[in-house]
Backbone as XML, in Angstrom:
<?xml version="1.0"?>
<chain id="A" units="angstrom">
  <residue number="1" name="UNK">
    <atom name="N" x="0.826" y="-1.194" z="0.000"/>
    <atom name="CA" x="0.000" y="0.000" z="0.000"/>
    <atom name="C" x="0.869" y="1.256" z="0.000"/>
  </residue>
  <residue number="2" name="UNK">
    <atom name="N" x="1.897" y="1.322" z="1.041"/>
    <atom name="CA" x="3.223" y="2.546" z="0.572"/>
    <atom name="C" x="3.087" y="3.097" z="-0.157"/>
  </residue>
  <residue number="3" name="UNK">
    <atom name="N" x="3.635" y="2.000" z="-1.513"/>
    <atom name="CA" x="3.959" y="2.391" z="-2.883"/>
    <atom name="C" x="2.843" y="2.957" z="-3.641"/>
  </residue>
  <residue number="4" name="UNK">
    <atom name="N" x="1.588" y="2.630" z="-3.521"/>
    <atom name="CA" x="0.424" y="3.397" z="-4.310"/>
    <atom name="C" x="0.570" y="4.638" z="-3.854"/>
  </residue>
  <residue number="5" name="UNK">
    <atom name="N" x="0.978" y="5.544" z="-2.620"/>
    <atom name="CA" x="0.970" y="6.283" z="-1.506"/>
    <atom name="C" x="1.949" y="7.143" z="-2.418"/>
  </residue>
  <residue number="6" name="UNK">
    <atom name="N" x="2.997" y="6.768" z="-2.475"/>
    <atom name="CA" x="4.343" y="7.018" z="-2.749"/>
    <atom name="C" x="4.200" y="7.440" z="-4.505"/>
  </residue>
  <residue number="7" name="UNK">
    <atom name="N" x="3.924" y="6.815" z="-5.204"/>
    <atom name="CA" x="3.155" y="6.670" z="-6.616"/>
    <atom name="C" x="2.564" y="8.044" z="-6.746"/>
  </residue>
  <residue number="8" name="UNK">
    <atom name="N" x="1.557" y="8.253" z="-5.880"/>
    <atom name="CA" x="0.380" y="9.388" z="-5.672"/>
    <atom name="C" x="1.499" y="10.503" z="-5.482"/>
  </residue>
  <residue number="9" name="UNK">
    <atom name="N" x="2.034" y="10.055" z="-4.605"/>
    <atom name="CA" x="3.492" y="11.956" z="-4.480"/>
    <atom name="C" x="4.169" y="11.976" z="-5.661"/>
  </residue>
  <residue number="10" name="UNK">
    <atom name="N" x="4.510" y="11.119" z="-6.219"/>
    <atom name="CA" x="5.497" y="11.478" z="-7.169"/>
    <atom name="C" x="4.870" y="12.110" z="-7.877"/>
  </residue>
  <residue number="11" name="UNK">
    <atom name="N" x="3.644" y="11.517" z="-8.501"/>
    <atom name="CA" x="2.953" y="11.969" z="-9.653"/>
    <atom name="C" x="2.329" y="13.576" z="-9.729"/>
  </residue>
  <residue number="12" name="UNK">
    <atom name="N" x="1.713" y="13.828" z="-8.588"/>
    <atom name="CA" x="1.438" y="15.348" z="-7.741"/>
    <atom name="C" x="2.727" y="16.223" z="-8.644"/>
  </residue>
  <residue number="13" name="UNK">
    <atom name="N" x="3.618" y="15.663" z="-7.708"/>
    <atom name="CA" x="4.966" y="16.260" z="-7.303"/>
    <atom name="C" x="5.468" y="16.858" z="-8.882"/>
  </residue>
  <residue number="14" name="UNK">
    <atom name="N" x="5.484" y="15.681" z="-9.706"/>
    <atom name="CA" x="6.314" y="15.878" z="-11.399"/>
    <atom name="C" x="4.993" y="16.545" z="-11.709"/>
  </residue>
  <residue number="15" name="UNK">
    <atom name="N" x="3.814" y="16.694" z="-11.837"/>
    <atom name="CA" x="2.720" y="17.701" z="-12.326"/>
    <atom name="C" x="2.536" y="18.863" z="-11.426"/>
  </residue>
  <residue number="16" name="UNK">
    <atom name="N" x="2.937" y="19.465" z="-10.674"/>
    <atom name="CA" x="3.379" y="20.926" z="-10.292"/>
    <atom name="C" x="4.938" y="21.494" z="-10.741"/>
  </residue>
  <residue number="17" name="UNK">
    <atom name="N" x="5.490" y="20.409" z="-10.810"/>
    <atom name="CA" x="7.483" y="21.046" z="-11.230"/>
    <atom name="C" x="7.140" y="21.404" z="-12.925"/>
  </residue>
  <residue number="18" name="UNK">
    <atom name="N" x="6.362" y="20.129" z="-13.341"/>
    <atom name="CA" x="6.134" y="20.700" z="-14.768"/>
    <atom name="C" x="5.492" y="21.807" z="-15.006"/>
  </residue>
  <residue number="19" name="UNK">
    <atom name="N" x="4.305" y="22.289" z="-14.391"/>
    <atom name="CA" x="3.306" y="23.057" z="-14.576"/>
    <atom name="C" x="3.302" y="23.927" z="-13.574"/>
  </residue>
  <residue number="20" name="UNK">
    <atom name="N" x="4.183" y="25.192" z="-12.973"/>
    <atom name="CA" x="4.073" y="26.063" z="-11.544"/>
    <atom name="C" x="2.977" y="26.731" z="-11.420"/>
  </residue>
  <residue number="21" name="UNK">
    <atom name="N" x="2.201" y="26.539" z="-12.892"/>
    <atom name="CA" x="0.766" y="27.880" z="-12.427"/>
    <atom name="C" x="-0.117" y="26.171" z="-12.328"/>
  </residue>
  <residue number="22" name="UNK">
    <atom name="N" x="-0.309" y="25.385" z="-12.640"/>
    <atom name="CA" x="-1.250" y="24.699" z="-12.200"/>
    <atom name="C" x="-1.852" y="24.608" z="-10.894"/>
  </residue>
  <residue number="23" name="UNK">
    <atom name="N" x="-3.579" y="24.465" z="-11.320"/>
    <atom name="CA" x="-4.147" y="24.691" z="-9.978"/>
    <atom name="C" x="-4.932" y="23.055" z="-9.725"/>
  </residue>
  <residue number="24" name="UNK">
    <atom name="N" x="-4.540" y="22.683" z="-8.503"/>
    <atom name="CA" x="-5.409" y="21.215" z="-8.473"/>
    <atom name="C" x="-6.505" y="21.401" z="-7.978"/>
  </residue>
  <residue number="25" name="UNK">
    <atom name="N" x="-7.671" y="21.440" z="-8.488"/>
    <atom name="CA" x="-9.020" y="21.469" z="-7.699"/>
    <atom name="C" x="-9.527" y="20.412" z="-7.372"/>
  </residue>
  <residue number="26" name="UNK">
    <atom name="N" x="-9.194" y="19.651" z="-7.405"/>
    <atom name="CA" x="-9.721" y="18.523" z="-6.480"/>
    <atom name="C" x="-8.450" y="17.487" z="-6.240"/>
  </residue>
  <residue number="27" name="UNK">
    <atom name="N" x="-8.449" y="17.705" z="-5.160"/>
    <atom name="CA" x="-7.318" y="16.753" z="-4.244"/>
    <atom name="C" x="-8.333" y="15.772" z="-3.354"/>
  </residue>
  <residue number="28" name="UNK">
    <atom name="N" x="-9.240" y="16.218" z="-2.801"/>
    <atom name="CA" x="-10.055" y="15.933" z="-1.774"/>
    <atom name="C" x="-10.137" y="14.397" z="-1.884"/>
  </residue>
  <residue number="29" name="UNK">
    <atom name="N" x="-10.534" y="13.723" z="-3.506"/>
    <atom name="CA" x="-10.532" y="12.451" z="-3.785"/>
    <atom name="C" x="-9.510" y="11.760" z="-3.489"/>
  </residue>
  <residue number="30" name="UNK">
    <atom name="N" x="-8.531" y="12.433" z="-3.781"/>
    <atom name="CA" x="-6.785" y="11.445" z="-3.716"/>
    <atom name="C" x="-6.585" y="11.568" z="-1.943"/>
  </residue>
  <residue number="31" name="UNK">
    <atom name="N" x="-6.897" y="12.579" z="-1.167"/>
    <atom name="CA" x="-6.069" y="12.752" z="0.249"/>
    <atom name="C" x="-7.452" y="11.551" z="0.847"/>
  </residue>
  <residue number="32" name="UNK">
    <atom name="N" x="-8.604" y="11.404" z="0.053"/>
    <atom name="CA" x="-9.470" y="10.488" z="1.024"/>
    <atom name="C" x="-9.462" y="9.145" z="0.697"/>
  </residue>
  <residue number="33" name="UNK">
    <atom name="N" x="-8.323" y="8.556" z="-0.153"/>
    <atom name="CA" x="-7.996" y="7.618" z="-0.237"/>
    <atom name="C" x="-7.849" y="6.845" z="1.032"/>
  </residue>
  <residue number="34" name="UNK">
    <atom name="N" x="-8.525" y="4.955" z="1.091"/>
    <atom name="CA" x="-8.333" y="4.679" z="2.249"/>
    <atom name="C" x="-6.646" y="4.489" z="2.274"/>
  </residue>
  <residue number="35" name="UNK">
    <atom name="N" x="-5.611" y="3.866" z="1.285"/>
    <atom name="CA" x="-4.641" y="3.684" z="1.431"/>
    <atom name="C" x="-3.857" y="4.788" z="2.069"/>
  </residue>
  <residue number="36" name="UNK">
    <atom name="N" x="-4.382" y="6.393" z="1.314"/>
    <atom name="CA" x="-3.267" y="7.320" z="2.067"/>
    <atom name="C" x="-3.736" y="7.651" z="3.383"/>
  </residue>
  <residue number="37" name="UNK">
    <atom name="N" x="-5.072" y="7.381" z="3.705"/>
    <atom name="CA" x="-5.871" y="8.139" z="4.747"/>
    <atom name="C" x="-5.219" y="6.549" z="5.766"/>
  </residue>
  <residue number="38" name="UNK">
    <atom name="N" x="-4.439" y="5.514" z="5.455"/>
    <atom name="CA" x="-3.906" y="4.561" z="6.477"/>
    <atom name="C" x="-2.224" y="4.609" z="6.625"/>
  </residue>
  <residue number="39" name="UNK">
    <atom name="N" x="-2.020" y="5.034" z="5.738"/>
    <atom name="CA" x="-0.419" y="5.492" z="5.793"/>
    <atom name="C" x="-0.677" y="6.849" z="6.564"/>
  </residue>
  <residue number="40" name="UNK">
    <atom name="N" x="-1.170" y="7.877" z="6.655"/>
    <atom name="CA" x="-0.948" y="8.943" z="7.372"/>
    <atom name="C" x="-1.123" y="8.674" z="8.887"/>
  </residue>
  <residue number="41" name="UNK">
    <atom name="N" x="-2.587" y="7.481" z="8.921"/>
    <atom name="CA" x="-2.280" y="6.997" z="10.181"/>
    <atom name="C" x="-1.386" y="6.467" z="11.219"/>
  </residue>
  <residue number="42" name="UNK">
    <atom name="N" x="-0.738" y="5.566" z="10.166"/>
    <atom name="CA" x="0.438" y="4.713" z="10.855"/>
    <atom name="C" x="1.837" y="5.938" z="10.366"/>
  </residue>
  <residue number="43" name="UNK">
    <atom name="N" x="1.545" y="6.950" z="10.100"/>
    <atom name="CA" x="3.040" y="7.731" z="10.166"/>
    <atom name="C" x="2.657" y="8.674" z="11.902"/>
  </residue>
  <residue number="44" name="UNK">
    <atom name="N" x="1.452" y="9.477" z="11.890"/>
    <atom name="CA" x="0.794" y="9.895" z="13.312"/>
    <atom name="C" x="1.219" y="9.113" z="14.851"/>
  </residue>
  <residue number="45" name="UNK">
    <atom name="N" x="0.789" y="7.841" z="14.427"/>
    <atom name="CA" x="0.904" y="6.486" z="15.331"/>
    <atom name="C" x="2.726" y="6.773" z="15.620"/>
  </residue>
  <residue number="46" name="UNK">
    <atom name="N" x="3.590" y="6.476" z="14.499"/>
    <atom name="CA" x="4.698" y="6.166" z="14.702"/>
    <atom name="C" x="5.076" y="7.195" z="15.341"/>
  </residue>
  <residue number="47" name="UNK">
    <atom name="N" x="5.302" y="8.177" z="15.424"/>
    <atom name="CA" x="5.478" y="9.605" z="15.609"/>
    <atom name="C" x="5.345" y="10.192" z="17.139"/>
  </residue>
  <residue number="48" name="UNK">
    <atom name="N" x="3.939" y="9.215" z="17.429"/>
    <atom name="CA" x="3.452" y="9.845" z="18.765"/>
    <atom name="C" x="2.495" y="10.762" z="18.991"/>
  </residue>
  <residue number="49" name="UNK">
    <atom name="N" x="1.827" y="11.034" z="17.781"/>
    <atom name="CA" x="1.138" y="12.555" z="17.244"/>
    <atom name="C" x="1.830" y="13.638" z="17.515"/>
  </residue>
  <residue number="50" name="UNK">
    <atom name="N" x="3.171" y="13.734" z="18.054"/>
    <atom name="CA" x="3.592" y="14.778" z="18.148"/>
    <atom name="C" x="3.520" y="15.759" z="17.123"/>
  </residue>
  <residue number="51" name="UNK">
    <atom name="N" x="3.634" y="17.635" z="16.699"/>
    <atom name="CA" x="3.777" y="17.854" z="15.958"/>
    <atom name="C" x="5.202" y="18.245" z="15.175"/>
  </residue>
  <residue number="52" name="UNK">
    <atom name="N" x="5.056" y="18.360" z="13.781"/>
    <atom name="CA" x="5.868" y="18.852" z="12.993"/>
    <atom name="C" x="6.958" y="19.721" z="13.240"/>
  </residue>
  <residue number="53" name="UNK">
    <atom name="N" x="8.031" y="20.436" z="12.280"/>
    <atom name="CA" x="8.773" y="21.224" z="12.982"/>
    <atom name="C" x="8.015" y="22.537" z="13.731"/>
  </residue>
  <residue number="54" name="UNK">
    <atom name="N" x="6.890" y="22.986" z="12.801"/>
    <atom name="CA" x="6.541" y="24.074" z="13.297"/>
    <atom name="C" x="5.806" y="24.202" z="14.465"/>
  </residue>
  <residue number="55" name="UNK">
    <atom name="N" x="5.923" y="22.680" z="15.299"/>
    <atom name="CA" x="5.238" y="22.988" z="16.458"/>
    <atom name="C" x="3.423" y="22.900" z="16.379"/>
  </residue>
  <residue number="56" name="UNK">
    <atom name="N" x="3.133" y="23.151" z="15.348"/>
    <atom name="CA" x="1.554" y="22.870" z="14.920"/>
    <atom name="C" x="0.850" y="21.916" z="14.055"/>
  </residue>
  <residue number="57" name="UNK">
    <atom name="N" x="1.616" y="21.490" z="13.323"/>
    <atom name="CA" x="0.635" y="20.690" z="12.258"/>
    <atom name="C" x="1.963" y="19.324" z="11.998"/>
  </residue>
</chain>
């Protein structure tokens, strides 16, 4: 499941470097994926929920 996860960033990732004015209007489908919506879990989990560098998110 990772790799579909991982798949999903790259692909994002090379379609904004290609395109800097592109606008994604709908993400909502891809971030409610159960695969990414279970990898974000088990990264939270691993983590501790602590937050990020900025202290918030």
């Amino acid at each position: 499941m990772r790799n579909k996860v991982r798949e999903l960033q790259r692909s994002l990732y090379r379609a904004a470097k290609a395109d800097p004015e592109r606008c994604f209007h709908s993400l909502y489908d891809k971030v409610y994926r159960s695969d990414v919506l279970w990898e974000a879990w088990k990264r939270v989990k691993a983590n501790g929920g602590v937050p990020g560098n900025d202290g918030e998110s």
